[in-house]
PAGUZA-735942 format. One record per residue: x negated, z negated, y negated of N, C-alpha, C in turn; residue number from 1. Coordinates in Angstrom, 2 decimals. Each point is the difference from the previous one (the first is absolute). Layout:
# residues N
[[X; Z; Y]; [X; Z; Y]; [X; Z; Y]; NUM];
...
END
This chain:
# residues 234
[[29.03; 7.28; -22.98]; [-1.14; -0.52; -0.77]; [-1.27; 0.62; 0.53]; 1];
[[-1.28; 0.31; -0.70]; [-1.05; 0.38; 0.09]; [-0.82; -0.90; 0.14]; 2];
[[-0.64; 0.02; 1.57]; [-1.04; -0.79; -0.10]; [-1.37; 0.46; -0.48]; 3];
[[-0.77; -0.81; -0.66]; [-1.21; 0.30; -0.76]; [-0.85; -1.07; 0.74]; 4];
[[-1.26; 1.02; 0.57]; [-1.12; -0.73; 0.78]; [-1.24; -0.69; -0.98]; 5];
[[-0.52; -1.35; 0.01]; [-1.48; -0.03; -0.40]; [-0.97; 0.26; 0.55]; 6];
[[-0.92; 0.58; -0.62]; [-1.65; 0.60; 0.07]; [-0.35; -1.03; 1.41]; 7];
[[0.02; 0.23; 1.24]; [-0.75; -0.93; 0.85]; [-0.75; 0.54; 1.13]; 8];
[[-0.70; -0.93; 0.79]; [-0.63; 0.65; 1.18]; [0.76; -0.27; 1.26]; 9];
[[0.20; 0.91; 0.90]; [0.17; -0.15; 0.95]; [-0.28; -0.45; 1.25]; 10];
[[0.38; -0.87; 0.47]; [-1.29; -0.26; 1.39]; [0.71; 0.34; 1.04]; 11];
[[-0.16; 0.82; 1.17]; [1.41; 0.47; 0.88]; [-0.55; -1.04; 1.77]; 12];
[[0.59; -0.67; -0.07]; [0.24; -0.46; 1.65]; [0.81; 0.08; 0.59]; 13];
[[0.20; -0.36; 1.64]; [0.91; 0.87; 0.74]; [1.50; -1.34; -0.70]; 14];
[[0.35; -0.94; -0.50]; [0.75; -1.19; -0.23]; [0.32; 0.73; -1.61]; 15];
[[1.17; 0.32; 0.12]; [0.52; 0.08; -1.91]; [0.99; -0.80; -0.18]; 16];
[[0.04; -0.67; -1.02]; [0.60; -0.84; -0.40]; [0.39; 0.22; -1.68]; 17];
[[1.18; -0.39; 0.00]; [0.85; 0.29; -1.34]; [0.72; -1.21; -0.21]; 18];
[[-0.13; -0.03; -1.34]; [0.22; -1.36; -0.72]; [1.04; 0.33; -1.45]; 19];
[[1.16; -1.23; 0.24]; [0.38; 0.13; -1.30]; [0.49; -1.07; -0.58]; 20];
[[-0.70; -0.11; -1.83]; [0.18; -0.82; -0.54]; [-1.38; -0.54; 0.10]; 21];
[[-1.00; 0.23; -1.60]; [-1.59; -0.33; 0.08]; [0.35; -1.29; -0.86]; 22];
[[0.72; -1.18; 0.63]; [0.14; -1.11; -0.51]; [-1.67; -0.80; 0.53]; 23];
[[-0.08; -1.03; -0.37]; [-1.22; -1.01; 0.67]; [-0.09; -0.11; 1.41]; 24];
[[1.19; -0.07; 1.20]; [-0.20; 0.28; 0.89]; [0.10; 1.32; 0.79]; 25];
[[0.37; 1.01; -0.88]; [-0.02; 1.11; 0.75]; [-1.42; 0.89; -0.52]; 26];
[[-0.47; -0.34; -1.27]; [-1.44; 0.19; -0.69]; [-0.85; -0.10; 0.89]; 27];
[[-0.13; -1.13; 0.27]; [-1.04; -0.71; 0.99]; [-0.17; 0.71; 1.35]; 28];
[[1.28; 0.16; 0.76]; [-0.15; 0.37; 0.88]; [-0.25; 1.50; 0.26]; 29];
[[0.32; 0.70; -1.13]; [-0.67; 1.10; 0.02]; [-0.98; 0.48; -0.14]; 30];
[[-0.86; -1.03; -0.65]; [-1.58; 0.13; -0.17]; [-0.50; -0.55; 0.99]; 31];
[[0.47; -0.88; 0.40]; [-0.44; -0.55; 1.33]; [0.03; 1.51; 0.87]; 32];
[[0.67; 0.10; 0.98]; [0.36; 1.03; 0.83]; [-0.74; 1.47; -0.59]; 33];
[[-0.11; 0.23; -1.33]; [-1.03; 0.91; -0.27]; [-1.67; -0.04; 0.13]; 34];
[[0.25; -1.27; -0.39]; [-1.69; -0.62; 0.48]; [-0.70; 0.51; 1.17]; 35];
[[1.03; -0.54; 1.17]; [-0.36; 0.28; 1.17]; [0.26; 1.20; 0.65]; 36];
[[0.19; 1.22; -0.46]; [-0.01; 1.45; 0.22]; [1.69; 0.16; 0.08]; 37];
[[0.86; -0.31; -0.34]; [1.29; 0.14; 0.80]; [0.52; 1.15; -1.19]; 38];
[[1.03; 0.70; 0.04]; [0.14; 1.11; -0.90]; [1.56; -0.43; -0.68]; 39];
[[-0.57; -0.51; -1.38]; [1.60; -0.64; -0.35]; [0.25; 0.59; -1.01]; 40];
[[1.77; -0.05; -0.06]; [0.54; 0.63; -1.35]; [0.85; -0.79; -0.69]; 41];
[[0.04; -0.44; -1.19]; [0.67; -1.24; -0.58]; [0.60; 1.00; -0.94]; 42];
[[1.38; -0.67; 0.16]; [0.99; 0.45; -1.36]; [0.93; -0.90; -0.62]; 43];
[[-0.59; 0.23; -1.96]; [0.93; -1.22; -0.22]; [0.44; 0.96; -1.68]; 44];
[[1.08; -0.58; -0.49]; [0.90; 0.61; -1.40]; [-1.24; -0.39; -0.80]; 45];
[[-0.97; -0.62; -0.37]; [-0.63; -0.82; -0.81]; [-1.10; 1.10; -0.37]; 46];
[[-0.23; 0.90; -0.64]; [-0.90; 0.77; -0.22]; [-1.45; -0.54; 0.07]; 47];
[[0.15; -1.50; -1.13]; [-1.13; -0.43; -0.05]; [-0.64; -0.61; 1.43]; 48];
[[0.86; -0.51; 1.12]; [-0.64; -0.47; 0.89]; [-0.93; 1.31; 0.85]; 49];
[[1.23; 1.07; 0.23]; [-0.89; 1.32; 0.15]; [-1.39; 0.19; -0.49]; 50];
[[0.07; 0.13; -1.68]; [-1.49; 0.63; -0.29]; [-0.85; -1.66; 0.80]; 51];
[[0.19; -1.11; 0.01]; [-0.67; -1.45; 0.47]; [-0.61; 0.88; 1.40]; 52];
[[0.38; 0.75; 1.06]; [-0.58; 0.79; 0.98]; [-0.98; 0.83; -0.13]; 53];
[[-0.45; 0.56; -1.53]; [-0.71; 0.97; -0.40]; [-1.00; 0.54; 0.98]; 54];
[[-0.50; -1.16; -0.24]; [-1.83; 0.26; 0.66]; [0.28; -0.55; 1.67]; 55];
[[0.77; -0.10; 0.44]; [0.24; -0.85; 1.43]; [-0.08; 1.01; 0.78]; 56];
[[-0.11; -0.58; 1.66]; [0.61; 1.09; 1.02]; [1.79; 0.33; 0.05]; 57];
[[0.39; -1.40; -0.52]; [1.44; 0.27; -0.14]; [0.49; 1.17; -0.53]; 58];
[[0.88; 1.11; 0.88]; [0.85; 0.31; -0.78]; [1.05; -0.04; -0.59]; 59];
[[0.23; 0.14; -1.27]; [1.07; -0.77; -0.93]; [1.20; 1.12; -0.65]; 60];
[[0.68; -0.50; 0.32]; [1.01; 1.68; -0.47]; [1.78; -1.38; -0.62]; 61];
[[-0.54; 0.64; -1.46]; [1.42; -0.46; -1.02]; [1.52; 0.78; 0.63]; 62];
[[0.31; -0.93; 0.28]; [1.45; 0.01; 0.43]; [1.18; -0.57; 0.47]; 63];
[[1.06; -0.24; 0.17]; [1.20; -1.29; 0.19]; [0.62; 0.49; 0.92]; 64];
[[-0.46; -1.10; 1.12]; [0.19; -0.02; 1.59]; [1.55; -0.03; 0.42]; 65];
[[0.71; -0.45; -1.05]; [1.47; -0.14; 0.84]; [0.32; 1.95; -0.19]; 66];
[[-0.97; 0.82; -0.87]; [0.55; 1.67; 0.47]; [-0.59; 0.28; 0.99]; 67];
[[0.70; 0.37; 1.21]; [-0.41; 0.61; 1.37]; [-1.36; 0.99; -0.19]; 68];
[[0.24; 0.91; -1.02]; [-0.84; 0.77; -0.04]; [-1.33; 0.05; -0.59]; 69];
[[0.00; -1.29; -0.73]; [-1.12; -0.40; -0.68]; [-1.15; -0.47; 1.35]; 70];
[[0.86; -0.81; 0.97]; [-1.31; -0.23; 1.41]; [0.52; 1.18; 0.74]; 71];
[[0.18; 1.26; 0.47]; [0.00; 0.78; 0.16]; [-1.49; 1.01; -0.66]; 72];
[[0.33; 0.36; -1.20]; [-0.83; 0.90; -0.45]; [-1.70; -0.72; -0.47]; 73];
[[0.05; -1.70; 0.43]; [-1.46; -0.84; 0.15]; [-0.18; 0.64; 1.50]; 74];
[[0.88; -0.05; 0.88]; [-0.85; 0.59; 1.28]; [0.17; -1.50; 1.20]; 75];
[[1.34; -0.64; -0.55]; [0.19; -1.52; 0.75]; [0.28; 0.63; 1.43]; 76];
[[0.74; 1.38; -0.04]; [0.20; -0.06; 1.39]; [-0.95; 0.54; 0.60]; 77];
[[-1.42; 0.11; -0.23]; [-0.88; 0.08; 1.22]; [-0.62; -1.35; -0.23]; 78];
[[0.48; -0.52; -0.14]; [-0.61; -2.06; -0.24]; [0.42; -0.48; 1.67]; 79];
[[-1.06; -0.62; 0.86]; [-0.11; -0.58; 0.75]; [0.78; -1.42; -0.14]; 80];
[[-0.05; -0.44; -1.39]; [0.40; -1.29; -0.06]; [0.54; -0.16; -1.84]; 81];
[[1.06; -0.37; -0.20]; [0.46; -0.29; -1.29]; [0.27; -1.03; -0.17]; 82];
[[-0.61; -0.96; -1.15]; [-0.01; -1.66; -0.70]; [1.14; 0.27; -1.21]; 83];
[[0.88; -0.27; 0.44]; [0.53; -0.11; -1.60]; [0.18; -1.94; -0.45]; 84];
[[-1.30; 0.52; -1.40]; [-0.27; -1.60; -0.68]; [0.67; 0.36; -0.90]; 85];
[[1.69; -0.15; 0.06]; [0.57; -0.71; -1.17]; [1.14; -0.92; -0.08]; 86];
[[-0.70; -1.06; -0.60]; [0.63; -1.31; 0.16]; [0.99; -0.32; -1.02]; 87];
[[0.05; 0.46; -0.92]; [0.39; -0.35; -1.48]; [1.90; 0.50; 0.18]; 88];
[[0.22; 1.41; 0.30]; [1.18; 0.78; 0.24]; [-0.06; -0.13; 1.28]; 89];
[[1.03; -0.69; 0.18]; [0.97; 0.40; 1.75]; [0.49; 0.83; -0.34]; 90];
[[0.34; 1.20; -1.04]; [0.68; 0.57; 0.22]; [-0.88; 1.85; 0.64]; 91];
[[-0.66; -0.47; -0.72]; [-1.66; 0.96; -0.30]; [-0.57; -0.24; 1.42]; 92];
[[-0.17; -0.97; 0.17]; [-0.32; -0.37; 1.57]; [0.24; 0.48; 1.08]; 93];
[[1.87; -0.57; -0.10]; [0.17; 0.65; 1.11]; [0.66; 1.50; 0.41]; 94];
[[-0.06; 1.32; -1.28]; [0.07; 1.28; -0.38]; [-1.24; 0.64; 0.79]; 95];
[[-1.17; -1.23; -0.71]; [-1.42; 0.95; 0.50]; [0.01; -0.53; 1.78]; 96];
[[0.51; -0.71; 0.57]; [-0.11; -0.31; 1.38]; [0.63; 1.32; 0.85]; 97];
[[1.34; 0.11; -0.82]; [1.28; 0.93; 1.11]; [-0.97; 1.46; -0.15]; 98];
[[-0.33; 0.24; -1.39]; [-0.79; 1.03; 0.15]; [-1.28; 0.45; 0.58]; 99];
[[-0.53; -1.09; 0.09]; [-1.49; 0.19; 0.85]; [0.14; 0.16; 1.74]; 100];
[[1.60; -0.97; 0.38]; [0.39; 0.67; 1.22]; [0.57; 1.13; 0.32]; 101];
[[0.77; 0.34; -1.26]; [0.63; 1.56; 0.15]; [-1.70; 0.93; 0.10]; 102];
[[-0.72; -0.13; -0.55]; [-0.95; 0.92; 0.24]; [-0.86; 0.06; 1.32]; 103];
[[0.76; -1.03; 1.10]; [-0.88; -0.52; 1.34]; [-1.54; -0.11; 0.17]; 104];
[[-0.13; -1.19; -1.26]; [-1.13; -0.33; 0.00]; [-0.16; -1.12; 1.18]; 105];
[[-0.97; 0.25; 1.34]; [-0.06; -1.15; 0.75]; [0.28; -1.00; -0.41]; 106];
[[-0.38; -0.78; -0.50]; [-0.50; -1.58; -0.62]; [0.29; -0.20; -1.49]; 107];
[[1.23; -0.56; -0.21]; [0.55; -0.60; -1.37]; [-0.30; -1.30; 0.14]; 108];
[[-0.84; -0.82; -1.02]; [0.02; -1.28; -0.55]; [0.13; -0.24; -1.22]; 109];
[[1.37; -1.00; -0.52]; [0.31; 0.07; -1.02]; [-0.03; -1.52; -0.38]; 110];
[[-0.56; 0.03; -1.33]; [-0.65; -1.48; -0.38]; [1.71; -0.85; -0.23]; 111];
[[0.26; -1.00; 0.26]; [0.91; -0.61; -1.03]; [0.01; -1.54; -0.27]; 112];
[[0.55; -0.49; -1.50]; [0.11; -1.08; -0.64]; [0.70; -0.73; 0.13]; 113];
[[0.81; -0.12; 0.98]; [1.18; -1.00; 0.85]; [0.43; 0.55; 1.09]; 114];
[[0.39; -1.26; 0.46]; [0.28; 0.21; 1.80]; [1.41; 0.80; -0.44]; 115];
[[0.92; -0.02; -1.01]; [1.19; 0.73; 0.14]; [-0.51; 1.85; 0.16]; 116];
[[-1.12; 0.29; -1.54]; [-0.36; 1.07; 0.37]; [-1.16; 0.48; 1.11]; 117];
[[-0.31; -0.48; 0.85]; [-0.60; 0.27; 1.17]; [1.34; 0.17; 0.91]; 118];
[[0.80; -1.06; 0.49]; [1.45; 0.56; 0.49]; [0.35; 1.41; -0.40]; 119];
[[-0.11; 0.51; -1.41]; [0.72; 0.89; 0.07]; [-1.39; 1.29; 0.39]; 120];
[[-0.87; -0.16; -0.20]; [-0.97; 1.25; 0.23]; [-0.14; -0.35; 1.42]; 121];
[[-0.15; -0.92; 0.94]; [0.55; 0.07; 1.05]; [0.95; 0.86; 0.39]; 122];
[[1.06; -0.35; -0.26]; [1.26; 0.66; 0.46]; [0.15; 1.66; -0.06]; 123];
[[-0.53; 0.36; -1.65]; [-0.16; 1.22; 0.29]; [-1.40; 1.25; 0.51]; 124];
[[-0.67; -1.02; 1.12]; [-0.85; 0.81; 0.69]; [-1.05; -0.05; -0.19]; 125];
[[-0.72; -1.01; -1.46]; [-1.53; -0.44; 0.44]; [-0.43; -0.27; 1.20]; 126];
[[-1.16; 0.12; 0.27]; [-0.32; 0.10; 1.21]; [-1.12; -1.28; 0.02]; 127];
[[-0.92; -0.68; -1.23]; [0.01; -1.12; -0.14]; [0.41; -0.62; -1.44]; 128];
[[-0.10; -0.90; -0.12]; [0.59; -0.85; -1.30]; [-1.25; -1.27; -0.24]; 129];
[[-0.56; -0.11; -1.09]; [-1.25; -1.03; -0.37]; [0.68; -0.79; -0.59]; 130];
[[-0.13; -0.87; -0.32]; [-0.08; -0.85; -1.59]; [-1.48; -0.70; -0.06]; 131];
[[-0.41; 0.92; -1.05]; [-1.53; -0.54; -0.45]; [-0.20; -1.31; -0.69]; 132];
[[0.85; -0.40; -0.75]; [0.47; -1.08; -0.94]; [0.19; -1.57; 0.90]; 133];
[[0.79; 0.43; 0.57]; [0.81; -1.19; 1.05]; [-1.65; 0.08; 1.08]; 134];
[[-0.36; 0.62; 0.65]; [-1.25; 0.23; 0.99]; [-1.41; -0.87; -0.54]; 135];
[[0.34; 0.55; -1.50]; [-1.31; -0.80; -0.55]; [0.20; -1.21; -0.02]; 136];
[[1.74; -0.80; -0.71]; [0.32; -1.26; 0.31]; [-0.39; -0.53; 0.71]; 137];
[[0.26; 0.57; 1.61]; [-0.37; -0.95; 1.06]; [-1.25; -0.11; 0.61]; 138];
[[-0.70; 0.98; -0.81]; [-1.71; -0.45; 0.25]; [-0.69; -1.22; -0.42]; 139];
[[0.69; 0.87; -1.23]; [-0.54; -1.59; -1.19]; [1.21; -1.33; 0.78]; 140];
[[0.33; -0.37; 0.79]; [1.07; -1.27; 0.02]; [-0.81; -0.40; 1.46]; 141];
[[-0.79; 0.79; 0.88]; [-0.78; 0.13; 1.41]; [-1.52; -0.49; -0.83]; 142];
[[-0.55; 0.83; -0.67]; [-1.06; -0.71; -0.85]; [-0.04; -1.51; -0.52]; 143];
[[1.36; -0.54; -0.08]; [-0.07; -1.50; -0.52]; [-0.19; -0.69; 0.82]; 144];
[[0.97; 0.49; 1.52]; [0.37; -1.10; 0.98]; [-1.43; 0.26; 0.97]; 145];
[[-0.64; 1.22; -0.35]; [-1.30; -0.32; 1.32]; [-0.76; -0.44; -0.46]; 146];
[[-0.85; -1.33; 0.97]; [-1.65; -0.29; -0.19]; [-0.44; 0.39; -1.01]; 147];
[[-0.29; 1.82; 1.05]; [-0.89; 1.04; -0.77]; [0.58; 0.72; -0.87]; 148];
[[-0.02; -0.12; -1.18]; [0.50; 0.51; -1.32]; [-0.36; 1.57; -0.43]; 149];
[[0.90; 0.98; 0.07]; [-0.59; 1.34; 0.16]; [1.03; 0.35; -1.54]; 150];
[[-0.75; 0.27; -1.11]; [0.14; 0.61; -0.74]; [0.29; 1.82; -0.12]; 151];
[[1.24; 0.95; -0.10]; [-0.18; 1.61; 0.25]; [-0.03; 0.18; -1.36]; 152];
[[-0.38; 1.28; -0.03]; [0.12; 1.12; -1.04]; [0.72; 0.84; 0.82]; 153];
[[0.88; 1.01; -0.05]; [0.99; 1.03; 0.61]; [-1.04; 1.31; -0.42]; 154];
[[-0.51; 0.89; 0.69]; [-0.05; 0.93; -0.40]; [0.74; 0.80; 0.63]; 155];
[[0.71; 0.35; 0.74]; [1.08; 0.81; 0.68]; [0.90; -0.58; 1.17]; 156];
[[0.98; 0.89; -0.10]; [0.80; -1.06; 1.09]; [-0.44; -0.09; 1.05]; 157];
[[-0.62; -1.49; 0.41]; [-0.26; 0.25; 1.30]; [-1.33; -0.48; 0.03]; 158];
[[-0.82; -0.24; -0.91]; [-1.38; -0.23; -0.66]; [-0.32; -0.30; -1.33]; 159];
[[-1.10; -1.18; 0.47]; [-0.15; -0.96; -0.87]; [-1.37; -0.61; -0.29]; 160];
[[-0.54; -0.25; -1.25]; [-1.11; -0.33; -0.05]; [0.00; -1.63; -0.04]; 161];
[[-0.57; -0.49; 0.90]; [0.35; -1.89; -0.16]; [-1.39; -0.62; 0.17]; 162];
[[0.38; -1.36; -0.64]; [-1.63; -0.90; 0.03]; [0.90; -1.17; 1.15]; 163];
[[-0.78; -0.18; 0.82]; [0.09; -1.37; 1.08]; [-1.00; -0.40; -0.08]; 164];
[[0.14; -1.47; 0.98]; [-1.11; -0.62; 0.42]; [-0.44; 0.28; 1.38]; 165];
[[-1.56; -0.47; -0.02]; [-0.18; 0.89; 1.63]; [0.47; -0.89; 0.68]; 166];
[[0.78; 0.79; 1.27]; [0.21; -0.81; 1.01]; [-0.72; -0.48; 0.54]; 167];
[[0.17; -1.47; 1.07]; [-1.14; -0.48; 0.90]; [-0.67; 0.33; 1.04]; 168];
[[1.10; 1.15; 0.20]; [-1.21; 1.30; 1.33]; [-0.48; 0.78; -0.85]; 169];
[[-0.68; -0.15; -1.16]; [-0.55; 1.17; -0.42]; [-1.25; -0.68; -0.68]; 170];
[[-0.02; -1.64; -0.31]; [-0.53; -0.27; -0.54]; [-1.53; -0.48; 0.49]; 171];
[[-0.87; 0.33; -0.59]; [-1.46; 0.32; 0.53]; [-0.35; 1.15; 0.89]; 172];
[[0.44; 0.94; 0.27]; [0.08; 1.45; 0.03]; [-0.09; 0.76; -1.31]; 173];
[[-0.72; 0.95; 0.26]; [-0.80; 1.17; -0.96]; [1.77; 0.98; 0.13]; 174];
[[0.01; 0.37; -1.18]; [0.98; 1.17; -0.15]; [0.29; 1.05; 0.93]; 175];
[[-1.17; 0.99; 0.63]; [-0.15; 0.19; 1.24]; [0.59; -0.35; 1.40]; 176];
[[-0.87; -1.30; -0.11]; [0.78; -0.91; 1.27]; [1.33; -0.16; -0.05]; 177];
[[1.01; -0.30; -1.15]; [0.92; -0.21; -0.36]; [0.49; 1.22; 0.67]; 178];
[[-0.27; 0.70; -0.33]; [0.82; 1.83; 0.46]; [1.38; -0.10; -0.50]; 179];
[[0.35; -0.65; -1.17]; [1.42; 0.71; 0.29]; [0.35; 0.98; -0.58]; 180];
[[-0.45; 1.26; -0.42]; [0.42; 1.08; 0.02]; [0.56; 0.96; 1.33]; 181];
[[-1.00; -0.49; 1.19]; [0.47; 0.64; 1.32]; [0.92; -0.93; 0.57]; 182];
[[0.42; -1.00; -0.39]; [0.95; -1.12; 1.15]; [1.29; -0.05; -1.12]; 183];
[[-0.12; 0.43; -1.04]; [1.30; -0.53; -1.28]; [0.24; 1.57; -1.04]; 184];
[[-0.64; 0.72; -0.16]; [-0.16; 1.00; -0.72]; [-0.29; -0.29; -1.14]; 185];
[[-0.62; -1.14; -0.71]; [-0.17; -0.37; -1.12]; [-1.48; 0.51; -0.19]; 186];
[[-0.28; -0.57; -1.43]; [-1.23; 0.33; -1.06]; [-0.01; -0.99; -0.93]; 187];
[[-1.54; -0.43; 0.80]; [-0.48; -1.23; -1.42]; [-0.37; 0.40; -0.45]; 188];
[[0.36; -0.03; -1.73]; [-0.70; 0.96; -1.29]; [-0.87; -1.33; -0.44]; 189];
[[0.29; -1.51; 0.41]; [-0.73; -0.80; -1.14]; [0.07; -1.28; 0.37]; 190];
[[-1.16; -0.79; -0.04]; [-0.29; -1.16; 0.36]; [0.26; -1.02; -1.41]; 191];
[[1.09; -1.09; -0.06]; [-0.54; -0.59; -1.33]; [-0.43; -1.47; 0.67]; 192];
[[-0.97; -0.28; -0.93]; [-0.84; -1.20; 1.01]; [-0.05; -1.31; -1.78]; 193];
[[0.01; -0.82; 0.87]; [-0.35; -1.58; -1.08]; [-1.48; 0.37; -0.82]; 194];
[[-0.15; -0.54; -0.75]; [-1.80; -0.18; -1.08]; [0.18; -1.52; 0.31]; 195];
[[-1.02; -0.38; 0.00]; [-0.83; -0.75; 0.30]; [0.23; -0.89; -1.21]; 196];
[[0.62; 0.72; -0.72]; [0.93; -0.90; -1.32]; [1.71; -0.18; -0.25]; 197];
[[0.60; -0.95; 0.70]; [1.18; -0.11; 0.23]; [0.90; 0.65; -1.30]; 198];
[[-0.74; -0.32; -1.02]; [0.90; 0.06; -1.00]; [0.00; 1.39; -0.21]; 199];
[[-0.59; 0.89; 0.14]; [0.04; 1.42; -0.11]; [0.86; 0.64; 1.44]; 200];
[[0.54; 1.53; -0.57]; [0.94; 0.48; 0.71]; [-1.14; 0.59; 1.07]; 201];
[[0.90; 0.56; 1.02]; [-1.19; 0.65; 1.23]; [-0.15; 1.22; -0.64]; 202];
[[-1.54; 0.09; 0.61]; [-0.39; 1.69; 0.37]; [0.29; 0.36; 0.86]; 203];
[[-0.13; 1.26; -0.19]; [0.65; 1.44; 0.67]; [-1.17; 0.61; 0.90]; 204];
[[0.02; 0.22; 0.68]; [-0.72; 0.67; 1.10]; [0.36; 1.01; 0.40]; 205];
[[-0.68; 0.68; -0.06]; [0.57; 1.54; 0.72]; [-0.47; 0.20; 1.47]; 206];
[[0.65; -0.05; 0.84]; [0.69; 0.23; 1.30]; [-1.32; 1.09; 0.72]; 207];
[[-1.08; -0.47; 0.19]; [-1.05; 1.03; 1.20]; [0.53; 0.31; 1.71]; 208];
[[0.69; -0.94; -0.35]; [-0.31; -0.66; 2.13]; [-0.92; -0.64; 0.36]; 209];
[[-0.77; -0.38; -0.25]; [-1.10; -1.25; -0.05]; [0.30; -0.79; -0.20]; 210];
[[0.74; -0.64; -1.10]; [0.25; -1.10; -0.86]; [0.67; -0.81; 0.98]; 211];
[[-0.04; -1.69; 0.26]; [0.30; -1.03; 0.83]; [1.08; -0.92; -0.54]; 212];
[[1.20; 0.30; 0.53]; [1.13; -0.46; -0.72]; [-0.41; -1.63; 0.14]; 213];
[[0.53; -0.56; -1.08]; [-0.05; -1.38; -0.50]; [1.87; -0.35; 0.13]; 214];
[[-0.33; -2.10; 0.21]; [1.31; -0.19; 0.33]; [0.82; 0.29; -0.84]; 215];
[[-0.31; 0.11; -1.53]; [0.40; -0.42; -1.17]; [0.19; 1.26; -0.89]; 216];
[[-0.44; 0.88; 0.68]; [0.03; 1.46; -0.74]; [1.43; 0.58; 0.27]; 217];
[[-0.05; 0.76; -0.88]; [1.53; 1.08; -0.30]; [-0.10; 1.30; 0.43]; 218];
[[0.37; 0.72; 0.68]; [-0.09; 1.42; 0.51]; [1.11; 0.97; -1.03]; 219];
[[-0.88; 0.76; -0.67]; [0.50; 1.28; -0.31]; [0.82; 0.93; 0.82]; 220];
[[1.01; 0.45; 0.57]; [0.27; 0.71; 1.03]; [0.97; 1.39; 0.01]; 221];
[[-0.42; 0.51; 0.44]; [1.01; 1.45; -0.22]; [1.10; 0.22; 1.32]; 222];
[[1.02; 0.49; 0.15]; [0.32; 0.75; 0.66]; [1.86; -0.52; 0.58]; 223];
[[0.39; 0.21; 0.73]; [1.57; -0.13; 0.79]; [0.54; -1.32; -0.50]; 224];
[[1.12; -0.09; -0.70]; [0.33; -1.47; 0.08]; [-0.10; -1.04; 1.03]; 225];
[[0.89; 0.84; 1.55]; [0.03; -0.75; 0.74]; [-0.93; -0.51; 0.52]; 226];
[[-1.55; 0.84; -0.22]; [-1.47; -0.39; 0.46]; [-0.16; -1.63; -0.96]; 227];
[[0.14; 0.44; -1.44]; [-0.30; -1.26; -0.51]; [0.77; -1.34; 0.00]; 228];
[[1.00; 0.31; 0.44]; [0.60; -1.66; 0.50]; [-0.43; 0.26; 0.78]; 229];
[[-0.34; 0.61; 1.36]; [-0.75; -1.05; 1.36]; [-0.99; -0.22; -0.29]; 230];
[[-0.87; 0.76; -0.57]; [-1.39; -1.25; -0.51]; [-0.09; -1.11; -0.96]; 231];
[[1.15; 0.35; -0.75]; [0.13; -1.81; -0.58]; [0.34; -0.53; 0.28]; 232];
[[1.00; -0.21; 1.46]; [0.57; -0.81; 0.83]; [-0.79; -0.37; 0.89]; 233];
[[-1.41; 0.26; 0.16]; [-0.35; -0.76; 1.25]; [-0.82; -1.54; -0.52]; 234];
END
């Protein structure tokens, strides 16, 4: 089969990463990871998800991962690291796994939709195994049972955009003071605070470092999952 590339930009960092299957979680994470300079190549049968890369840093190249040579002639084997996001076919799945190790790509992580098919992409040589689905479950089931109620958005594996409440070491401290970008690796994008009229929803504040966290306010927050459960746990 012929792979056919879309019109895109390149961004080259020393981290390449190759992706297959531009489903919702492997989409994401490729724009994600392009965002931040990383040099990725996504390949999926779906033409249309291809041209969906057009204008991106992603590069997007039409082609069906269970042929060896289709991630071959994308260039998987100079990939530092290969995601294969496809959840839908175990069979597709685990074709594009054996092959991304036959090409001795360091680092295979292969998404899967049950613990049976994680067993088996296990077995044959993933090197990690996610379940994004089940992961999100148990956020949202940790969100019920804590205090502090931390709402995510997933933007890549591994990172998450969430609203909490401020904790009580943080509270009456300036954003600044707070520091947790240097102690947590996080990023407050957004303050939402009460009006002075119960019955109306909060405003939004945008995040200076000045601003003096309130008990009652919600933090916008960016960054590591594991960062954002320890700050909603305290």
């Amino acid at each position: 089969m012929t792979a056919r590339a879309a019109t895109g930009r390149n961004n080259v960092k020393n981290t390449k990463v190759g992706i297959v299957g531009g489903g919702r979680f492997g989409s994401t994470l490729a724009e994600s990871l392009a965002a931040n300079g990383v040099d990725v190549t996504l390949v999926d049968r779906d033409w249309n998800v291809v041209q969906s890369f057009a204008e991106s840093p992603v590069r997007s190249i039409q082609g069906d991962a269970t042929n060896p040579g289709v991630l071959r002639d994308a260039g998987f084997a100079e990939c530092d690291i290969a995601v294969v996001a496809i959840g839908s076919s175990l069979e597709a799945s685990t074709l594009a796994t054996i092959h991304c190790k036959d090409l001795k790509i360091p680092r295979v992580i292969s998404k899967a939709s049950s613990t049976v098919h994680g067993r088996v992409l296990a077995r044959i040589g993933a090197d990690n195994v996610v379940y994004p689905d089940r992961d999100r479950a148990f956020r949202l089931a940790e969100s019920i049972l804590k205090r502090n109620p931390i709402d995510f958005f997933e933007i890549a594996d591994g990172y998450s955009v969430a609203e909490i409440g401020v904790p009580a070491s943080l509270r009456g401290k300036s954003i600044i003071e707070a520091n947790v970008r240097q102690t947590l690796g996080l990023t407050v994008l957004a303050v939402r605070r009460r009006t002075s009229d119960a019955a109306r929803p909060r405003e939004t504040v945008v995040a200076t470092g000045r601003e003096v966290l309130q008990a009652d306010d919600r933090l916008v927050v960016f960054g590591p999952d594991a960062s954002l459960a320890e700050l909603s746990g305290e």
